[in-house]
N, C-alpha and C positions, 0 to 999 in steps of 0.2 A: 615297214615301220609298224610298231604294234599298236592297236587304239586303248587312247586316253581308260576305258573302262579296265583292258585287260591289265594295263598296270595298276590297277587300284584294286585290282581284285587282289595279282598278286602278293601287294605288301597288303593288304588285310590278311590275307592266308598267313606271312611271314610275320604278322604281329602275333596273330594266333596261336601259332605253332612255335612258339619262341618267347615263353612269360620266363624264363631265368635269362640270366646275365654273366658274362665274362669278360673278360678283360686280361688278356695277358701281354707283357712288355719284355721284348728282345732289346736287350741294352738301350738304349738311348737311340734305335733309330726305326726299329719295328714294333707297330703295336696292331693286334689283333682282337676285337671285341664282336663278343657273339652275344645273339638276343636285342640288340640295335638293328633297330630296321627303320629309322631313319636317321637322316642329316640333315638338322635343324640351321646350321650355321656351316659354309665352309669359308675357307680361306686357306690359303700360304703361312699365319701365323696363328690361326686360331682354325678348331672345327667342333660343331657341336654334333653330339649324339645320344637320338633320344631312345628308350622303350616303353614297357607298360611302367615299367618300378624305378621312370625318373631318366633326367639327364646327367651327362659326360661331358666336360670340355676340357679337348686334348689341346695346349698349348704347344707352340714349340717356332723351330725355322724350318721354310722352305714344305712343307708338311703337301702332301699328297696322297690321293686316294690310291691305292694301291688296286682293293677289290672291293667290290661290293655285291652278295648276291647269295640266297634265301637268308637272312639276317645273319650274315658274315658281314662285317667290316673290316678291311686291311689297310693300313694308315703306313706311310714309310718319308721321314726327313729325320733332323734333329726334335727330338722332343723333350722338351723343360719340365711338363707339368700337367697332371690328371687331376681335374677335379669333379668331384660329384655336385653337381646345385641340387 
């Protein structure tokens, strides 16, 4: 198991090294956003994601973390609704 430090080192590196943003959506059941390095909110019906330039809240059903790792997100259920706050 890794310590508490070297994970917080690593997502500072992956803030750092990740100030743009993407988002792209495979139909209605895959979605991939790069430049989020983190998750603010999860859930089954809602999940937040945040970066430097703002959050994302992917609504939808059934929603699951697919991947996560150097500021890749992979998101996979039915998805409704992307919004920017």
């Amino acid at each position: 198991m890794k310590a508490i430090s070297e994970i917080k080192r690593k997502i500072k590196t992956a803030i750092n090294n990740h100030t743009e943003v993407y988002i792209e959506i495979h139909g209605r059941e895959n979605l991939l956003a790069e430049g989020y390095c983190r998750i603010e909110d999860y859930g089954e019906t809602s999940m937040v994601l945040t970066s430097n330039d703002g959050s994302v809240r992917v609504s939808g059903e059934n929603l699951r973390l697919r991947h996560l790792a150097n500021g890749r997100i992979a998101i996979e259920g039915r998805i409704s609704s992307v919004e920017y706050l």
